[in-house]
DSSP file (Angstrom, degrees, kcal/mol; ACC not computed):
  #  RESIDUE AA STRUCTURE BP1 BP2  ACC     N-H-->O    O-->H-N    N-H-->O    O-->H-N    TCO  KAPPA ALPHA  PHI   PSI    X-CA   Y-CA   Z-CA
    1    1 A X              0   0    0      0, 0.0    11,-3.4     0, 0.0     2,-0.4   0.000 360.0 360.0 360.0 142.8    9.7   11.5   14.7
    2    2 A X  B     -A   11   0A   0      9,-0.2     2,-0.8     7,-0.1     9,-0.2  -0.848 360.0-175.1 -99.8 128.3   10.0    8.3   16.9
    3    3 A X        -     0   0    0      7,-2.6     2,-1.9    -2,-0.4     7,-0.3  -0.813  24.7-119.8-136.4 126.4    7.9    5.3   15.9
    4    4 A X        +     0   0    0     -2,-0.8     2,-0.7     5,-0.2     3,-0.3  -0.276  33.0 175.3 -76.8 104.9    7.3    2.2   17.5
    5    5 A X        -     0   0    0     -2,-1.9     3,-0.4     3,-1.6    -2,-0.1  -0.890  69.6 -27.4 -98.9  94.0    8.3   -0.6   15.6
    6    6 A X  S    S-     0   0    0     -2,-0.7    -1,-0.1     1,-0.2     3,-0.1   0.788 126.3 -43.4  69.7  28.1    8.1   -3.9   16.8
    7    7 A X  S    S+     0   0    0      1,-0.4     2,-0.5    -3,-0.3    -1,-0.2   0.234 121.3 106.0 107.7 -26.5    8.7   -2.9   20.8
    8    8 A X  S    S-     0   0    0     -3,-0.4    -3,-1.6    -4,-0.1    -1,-0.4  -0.739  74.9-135.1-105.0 145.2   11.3   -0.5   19.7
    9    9 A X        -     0   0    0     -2,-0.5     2,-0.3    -5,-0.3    -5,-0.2  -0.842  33.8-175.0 -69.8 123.4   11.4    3.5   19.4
   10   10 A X        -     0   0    0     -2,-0.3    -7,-2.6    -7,-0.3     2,-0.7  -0.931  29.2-128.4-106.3 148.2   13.0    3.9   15.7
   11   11 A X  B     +A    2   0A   0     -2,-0.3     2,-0.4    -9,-0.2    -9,-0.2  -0.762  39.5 175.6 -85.4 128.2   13.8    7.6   14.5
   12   12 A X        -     0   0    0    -11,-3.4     2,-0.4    -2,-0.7    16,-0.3  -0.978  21.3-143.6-126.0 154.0   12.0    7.3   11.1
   13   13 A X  E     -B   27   0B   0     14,-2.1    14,-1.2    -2,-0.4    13,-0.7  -0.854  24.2-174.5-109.7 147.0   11.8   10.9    8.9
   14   14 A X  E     -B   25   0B   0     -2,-0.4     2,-0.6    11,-0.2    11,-0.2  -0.918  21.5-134.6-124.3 131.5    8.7   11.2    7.2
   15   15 A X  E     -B   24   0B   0      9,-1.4     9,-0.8    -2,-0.3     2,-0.1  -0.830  16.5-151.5-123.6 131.7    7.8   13.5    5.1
   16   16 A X  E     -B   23   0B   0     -2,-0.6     7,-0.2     7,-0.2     2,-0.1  -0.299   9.7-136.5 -76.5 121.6    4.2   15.3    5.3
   17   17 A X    >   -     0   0    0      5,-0.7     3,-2.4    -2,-0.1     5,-0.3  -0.548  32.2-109.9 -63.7 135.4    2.0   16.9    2.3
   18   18 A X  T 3  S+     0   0    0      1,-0.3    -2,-0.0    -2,-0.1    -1,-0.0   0.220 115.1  54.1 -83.5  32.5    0.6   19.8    3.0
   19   19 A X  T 3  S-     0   0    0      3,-0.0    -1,-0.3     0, 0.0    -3,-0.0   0.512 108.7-119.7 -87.7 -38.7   -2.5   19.1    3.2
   20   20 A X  S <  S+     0   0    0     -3,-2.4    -2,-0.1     2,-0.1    -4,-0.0   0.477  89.8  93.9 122.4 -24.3   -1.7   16.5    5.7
   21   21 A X  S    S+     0   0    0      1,-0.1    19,-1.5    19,-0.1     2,-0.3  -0.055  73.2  74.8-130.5  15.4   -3.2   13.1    3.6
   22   22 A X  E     - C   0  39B   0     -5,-0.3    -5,-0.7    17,-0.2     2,-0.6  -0.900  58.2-174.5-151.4 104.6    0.4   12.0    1.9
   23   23 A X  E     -BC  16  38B   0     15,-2.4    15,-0.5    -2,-0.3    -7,-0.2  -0.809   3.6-175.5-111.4 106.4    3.0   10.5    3.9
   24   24 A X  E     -BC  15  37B   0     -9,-0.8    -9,-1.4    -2,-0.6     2,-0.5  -0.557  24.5-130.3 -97.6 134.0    6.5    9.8    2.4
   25   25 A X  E     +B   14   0B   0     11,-3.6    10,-1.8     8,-0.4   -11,-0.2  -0.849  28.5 171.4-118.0 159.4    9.1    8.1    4.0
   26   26 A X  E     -     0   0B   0    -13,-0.7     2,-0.3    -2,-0.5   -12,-0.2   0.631  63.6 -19.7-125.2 -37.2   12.5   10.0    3.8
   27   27 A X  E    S+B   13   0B   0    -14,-1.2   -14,-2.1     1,-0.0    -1,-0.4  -0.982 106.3  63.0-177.2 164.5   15.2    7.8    6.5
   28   28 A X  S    S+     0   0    0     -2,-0.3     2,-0.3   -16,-0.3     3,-0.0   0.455  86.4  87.1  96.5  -1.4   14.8    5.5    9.1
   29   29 A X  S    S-     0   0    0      1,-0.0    -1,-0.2   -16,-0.0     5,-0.1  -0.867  96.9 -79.8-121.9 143.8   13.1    2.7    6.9
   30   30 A X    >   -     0   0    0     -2,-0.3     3,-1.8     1,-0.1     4,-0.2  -0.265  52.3-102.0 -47.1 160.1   15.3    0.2    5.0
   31   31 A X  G >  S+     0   0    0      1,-0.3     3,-0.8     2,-0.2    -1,-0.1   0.606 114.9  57.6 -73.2 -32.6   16.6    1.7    1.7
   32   32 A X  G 3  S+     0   0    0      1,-0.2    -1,-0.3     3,-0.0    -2,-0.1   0.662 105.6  48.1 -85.1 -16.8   14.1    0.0   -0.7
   33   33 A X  G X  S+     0   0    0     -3,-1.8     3,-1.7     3,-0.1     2,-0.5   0.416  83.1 117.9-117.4  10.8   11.0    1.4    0.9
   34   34 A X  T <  S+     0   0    0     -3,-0.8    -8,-0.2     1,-0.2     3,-0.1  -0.727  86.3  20.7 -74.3 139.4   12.7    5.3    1.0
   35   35 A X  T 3  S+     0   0    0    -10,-1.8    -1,-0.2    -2,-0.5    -9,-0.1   0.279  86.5 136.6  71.5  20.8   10.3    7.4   -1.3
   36   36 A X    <   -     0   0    0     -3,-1.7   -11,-3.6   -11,-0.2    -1,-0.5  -0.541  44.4-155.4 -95.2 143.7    7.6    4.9   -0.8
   37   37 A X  E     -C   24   0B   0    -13,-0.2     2,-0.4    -2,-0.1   100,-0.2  -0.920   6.2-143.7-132.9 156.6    4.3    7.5   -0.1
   38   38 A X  E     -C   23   0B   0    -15,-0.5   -15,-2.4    -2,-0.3     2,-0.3  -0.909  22.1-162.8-119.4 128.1    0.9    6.4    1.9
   39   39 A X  E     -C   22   0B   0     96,-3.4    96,-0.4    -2,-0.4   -17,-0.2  -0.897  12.5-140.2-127.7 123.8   -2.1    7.9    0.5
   40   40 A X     >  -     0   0    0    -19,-1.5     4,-1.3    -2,-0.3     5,-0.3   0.023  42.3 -92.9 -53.6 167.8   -5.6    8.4    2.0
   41   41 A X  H  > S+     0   0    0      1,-0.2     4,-1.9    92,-0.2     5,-0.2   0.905 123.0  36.0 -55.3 -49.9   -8.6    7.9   -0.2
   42   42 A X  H  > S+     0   0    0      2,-0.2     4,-1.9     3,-0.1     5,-0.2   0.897 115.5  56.6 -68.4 -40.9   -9.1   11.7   -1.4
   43   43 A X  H  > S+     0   0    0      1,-0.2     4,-2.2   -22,-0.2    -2,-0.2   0.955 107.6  48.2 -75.2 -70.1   -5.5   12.2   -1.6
   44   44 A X  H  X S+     0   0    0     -4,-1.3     4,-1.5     2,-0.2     5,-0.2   0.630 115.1  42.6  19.9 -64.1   -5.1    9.3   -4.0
   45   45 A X  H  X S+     0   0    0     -4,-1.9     4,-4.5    -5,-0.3     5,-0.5   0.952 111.9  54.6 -62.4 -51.3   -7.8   10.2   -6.2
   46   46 A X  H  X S+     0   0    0     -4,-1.9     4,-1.3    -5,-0.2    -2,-0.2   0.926 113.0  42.5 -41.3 -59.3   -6.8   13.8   -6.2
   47   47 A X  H  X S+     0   0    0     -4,-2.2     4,-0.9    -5,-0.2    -1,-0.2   0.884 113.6  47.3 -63.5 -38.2   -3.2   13.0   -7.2
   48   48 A X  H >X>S+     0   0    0     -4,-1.5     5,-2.1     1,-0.2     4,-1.8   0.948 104.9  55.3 -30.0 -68.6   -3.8   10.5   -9.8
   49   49 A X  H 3<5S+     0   0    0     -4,-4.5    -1,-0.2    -5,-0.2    -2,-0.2   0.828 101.5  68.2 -65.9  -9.6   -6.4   12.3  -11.6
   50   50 A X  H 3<5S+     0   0    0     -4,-1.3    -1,-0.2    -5,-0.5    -2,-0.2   0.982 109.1  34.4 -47.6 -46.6   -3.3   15.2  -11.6
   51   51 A X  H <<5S-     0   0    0     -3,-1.0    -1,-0.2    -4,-0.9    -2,-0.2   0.641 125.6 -98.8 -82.5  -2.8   -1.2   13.1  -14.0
   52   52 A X  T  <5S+     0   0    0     -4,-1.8    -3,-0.2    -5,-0.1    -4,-0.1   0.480  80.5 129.4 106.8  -2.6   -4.1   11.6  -16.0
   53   53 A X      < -     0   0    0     -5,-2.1     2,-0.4    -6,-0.1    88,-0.1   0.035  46.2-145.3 -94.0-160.9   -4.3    8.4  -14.3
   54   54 A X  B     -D  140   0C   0     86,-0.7    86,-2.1    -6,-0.1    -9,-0.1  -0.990  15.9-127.2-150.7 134.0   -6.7    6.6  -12.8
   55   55 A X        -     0   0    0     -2,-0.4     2,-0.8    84,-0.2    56,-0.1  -0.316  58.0 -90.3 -59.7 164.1   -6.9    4.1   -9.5
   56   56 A X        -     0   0    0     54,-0.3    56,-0.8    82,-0.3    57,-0.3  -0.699  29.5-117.8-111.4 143.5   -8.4    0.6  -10.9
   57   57 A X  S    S-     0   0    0     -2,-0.8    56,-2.1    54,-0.2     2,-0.3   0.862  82.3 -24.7 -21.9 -59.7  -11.9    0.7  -10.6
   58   58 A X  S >  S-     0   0    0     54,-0.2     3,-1.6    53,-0.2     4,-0.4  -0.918  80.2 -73.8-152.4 172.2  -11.7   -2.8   -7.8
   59   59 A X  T 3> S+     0   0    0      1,-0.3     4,-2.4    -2,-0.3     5,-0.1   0.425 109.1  93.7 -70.1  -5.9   -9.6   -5.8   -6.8
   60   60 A X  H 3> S+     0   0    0      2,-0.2     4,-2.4     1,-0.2    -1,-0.3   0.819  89.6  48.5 -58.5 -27.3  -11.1   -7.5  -10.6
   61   61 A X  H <> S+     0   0    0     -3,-1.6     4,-1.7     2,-0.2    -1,-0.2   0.971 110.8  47.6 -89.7 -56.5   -7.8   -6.0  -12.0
   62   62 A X  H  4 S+     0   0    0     -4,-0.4     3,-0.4     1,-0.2     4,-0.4   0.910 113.5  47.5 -21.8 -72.5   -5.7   -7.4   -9.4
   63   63 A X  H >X S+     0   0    0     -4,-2.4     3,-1.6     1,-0.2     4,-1.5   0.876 107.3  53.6 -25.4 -72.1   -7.2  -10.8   -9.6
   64   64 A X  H 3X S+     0   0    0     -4,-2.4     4,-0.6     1,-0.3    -1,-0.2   0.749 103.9  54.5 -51.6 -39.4   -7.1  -11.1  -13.2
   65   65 A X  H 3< S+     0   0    0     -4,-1.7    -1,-0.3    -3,-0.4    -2,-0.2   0.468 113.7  48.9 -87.7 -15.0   -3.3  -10.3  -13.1
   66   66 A X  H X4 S+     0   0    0     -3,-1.6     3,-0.7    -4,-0.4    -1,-0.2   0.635 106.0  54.3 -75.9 -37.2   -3.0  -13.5  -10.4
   67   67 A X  H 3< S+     0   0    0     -4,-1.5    -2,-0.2    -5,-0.2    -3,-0.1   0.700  97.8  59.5 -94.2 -11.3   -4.6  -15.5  -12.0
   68   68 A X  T 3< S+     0   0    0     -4,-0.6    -1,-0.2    -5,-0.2    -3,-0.1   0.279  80.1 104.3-100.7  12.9   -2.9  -15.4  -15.0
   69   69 A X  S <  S-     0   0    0     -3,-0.7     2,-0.2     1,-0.1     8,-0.1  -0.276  82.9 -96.9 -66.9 168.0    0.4  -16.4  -13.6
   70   70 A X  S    S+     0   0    0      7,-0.1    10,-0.2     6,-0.1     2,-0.2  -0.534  73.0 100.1 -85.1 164.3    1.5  -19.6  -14.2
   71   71 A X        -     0   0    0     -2,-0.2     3,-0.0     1,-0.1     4,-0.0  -0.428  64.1-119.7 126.5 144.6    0.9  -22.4  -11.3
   72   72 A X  S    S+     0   0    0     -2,-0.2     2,-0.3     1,-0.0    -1,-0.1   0.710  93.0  51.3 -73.1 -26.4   -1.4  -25.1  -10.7
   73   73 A X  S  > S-     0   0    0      1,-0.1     4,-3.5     0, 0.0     5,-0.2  -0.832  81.2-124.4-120.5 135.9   -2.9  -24.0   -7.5
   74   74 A X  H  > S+     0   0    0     -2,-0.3     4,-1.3     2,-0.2    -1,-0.1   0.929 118.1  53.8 -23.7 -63.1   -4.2  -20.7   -6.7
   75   75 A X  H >> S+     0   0    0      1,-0.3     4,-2.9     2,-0.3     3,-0.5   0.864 111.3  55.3 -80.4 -44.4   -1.7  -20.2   -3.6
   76   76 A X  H >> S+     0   0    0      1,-0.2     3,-2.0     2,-0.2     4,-1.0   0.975 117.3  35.5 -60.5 -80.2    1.3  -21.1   -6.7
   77   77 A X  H 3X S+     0   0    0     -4,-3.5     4,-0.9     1,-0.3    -2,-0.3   0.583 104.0  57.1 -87.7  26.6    0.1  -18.5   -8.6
   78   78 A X  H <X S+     0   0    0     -4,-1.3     4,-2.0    -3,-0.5    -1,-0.3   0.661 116.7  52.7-100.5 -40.4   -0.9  -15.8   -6.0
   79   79 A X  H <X S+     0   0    0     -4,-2.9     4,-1.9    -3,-2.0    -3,-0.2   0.998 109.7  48.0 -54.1 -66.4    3.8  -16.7   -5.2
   80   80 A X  H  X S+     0   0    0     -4,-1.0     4,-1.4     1,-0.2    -1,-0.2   0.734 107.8  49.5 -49.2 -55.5    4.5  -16.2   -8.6
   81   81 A X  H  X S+     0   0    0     -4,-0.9     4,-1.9    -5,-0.3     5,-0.4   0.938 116.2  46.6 -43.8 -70.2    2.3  -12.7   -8.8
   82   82 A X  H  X>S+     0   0    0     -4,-2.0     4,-2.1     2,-0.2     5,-1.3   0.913 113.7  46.7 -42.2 -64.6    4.4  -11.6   -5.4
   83   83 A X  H >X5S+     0   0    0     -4,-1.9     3,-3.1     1,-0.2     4,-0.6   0.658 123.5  40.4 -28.3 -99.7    8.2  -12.8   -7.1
   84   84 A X  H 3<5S+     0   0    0     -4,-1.4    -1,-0.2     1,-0.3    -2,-0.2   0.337 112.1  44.9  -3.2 -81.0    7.1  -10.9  -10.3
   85   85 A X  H 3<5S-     0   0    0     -4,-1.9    -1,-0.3     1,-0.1    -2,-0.2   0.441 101.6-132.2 -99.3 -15.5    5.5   -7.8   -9.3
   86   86 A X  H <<5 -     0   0    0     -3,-3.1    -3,-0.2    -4,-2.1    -2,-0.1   0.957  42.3-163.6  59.2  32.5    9.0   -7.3   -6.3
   87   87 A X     << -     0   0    0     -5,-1.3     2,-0.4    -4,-0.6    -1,-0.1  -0.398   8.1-146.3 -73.4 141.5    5.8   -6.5   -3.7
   88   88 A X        -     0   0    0    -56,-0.1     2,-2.5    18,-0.0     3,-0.1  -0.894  13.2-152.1 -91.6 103.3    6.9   -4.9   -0.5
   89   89 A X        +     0   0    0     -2,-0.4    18,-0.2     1,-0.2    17,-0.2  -0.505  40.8 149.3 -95.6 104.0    5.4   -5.6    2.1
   90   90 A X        -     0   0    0     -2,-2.5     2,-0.3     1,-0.3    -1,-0.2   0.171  44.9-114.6-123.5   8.6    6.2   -2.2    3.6
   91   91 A X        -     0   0    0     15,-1.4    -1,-0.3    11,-0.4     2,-0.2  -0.696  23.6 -92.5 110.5-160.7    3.2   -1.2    6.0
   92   92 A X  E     -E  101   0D   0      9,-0.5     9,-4.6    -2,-0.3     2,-0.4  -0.687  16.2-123.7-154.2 141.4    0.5    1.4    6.5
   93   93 A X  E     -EF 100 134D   0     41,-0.8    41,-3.5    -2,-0.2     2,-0.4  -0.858   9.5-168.2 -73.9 108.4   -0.5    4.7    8.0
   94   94 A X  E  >  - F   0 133D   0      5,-2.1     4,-1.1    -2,-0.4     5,-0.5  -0.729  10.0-159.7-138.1 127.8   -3.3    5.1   10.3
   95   95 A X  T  4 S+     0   0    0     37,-2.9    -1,-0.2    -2,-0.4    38,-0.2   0.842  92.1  45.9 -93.3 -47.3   -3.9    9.3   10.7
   96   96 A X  T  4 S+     0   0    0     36,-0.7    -1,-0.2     1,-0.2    37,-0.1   0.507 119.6  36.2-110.7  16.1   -5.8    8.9   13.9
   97   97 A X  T  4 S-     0   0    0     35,-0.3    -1,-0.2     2,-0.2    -2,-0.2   0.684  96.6-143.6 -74.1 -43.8   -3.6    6.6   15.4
   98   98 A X     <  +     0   0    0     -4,-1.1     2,-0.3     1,-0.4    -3,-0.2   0.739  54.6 118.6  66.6  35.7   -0.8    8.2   14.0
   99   99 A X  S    S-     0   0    0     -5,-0.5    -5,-2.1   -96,-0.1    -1,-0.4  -0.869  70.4-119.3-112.3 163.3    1.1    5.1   13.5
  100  100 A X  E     -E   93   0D   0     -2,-0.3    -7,-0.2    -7,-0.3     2,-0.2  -0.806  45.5-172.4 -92.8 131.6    2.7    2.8   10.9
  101  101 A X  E     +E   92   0D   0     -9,-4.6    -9,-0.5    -2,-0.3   -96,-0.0  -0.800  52.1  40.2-132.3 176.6    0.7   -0.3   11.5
  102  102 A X  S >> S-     0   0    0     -2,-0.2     3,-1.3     1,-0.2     4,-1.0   0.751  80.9-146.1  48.1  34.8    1.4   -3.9    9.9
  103  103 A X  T 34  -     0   0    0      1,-0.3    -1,-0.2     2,-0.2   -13,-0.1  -0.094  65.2 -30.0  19.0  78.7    5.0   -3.9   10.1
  104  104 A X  T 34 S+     0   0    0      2,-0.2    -1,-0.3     1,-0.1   -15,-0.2   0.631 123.9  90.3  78.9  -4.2    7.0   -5.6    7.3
  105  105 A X  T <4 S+     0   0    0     -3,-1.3     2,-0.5     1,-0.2    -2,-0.2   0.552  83.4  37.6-115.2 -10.1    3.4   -8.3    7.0
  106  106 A X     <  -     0   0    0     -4,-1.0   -15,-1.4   -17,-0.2     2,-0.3  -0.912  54.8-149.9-143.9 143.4    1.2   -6.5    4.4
  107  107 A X  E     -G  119   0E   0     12,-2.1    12,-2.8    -2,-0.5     2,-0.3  -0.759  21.7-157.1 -96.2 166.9    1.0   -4.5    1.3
  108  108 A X  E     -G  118   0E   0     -2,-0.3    28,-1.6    10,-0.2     2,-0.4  -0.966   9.4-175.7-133.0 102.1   -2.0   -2.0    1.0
  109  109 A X  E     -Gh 117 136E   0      8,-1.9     8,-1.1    -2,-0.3    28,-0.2  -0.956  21.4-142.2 -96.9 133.5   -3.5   -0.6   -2.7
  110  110 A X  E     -Gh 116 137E   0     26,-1.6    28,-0.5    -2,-0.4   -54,-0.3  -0.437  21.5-161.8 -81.7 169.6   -6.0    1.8   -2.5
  111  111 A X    >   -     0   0    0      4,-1.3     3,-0.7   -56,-0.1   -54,-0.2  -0.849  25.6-100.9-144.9 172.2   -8.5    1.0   -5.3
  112  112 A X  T 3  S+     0   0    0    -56,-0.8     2,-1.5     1,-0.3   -54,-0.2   0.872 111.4  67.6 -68.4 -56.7  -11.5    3.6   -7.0
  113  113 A X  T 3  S-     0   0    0    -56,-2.1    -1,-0.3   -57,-0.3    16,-0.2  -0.043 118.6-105.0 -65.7  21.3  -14.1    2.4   -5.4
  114  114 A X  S <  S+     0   0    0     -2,-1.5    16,-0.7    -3,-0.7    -2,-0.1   0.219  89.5 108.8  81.5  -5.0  -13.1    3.5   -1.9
  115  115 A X        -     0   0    0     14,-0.2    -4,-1.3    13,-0.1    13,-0.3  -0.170  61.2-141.8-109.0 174.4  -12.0   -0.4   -0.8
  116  116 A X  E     -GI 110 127E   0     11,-1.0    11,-1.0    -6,-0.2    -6,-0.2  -0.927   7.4-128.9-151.8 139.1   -8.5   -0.9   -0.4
  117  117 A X  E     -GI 109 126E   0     -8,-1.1    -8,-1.9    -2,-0.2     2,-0.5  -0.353  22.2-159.2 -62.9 150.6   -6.5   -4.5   -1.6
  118  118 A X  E     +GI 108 125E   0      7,-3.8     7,-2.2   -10,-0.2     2,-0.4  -0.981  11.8 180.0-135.3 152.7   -4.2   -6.2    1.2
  119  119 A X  E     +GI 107 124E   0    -12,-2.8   -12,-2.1    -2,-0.5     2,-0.3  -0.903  12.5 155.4-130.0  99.3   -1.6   -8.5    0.1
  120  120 A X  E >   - I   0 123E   0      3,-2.9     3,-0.8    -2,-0.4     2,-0.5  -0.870  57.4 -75.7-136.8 171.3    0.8  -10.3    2.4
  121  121 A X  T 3  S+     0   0    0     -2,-0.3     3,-0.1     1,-0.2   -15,-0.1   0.461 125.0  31.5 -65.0  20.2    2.8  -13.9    1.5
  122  122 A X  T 3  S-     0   0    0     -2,-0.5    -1,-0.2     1,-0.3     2,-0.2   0.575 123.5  -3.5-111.8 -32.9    0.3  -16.0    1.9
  123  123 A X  E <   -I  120   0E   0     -3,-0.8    -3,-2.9   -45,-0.1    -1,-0.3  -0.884  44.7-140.4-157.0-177.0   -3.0  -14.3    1.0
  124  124 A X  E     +I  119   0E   0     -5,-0.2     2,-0.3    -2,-0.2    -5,-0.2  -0.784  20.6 169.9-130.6-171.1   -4.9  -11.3   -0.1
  125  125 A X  E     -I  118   0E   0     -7,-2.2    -7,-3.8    -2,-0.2     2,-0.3  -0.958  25.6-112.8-174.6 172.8   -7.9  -10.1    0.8
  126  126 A X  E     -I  117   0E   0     -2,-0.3     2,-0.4    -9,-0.3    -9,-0.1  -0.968  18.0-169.8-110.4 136.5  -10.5   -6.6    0.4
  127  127 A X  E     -I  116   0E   0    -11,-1.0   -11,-1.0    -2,-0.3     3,-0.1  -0.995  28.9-121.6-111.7 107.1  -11.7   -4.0    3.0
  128  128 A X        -     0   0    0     -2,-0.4    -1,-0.1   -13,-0.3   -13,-0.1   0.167  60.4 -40.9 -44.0-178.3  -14.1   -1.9    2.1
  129  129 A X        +     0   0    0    -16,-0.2   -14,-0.2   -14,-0.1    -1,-0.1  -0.104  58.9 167.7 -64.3 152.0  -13.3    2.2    2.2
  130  130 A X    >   +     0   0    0    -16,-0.7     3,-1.0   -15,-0.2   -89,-0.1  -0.637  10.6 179.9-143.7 103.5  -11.2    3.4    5.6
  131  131 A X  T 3   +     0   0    0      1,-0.3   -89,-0.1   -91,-0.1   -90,-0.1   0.584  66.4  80.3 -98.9  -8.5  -10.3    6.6    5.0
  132  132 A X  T 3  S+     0   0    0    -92,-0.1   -37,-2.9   -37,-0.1   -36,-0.7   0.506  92.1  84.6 -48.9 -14.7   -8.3    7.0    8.8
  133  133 A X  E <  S-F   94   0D   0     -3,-1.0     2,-1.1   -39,-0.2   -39,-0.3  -0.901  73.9-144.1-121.6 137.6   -5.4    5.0    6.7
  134  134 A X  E     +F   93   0D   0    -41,-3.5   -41,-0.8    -2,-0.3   -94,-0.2  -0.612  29.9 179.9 -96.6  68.7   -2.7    5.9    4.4
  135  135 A X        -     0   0    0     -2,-1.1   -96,-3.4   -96,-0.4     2,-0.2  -0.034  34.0-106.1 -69.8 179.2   -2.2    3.1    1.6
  136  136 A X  E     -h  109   0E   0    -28,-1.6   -26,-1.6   -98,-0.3     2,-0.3  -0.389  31.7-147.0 -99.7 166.2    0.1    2.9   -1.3
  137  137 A X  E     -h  110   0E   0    -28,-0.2     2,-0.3  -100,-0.2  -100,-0.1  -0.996   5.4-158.0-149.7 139.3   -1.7    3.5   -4.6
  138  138 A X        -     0   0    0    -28,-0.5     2,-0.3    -2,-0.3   -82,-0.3  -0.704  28.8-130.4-105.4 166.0   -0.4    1.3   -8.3
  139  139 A X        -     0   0    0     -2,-0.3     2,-0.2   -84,-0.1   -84,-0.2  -0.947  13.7-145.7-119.1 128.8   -1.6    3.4  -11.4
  140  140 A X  B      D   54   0C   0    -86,-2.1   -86,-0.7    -2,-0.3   -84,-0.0  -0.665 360.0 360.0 -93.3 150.1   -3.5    2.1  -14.4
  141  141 A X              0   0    0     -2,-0.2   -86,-0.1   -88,-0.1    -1,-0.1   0.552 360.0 360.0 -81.5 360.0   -3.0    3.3  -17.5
């Protein structure tokens, strides 16, 4: 597949679930973000609850886990979280576009409650459900 990245046609390999709702990426991508998978809202629940796991309920879990960094200032410890945690800010999949959109500026979590976190080095924020888009999904115990 050719995907336009920043102006440019790149050959990126993906590879597709059959179902259609799990997008993996396989070559083409820098080396840290090969086997990194995009999952839609049903595909996401659906796999989790294979292994036992669970999505976390809503961005509360997130939060908490910011907020307990060290720093004086929010914005200090919202850095600290990123450093830690080695976040990638590695993109998203949009099914009826059929592009990787946000390029290298955002990370994506899907969360249980259909919303999905977005994280980039400066801020975060919540979006309610969109289920046209492929996010990354963390697992809670």
């Amino acid at each position: 597949m050719l995907w336009v990245i920043a102006g440019k046609r790149l050959p990126i390999k993906v590879k597709i679930n059959s179902e259609g709702d799990v997008r993996e990426y396989v070559r083409g991508v820098p080396s840290e973000f090969i086997g990194q998978q995009f999952f839609t809202y049903t595909a996401a629940h659906r796999e989790t609850q294979k292994i036992g796991k669970s999505l976390p309920e809503d961005q509360s879990a997130l939060e908490i886990a910011i907020d307990n960094m060290p720093g004086e200032t929010q914005y200090q410890k919202y850095k600290n979280y990123l450093q830690k945690s080695g976040m990638k800010f590695s993109w998203c999949f949009s099914l009826w576009l059929q592009v990787f959109d946000d390029i290298w500026l955002w990370a994506y979590y899907r969360l249980a409650d259909g919303s999905r976190f977005a994280m980039n080095s400066t801020t975060r924020n919540v979006v309610k459900r969109e289920d046209n888009f492929g996010f990354m999904i963390s697992l809670s115990e």
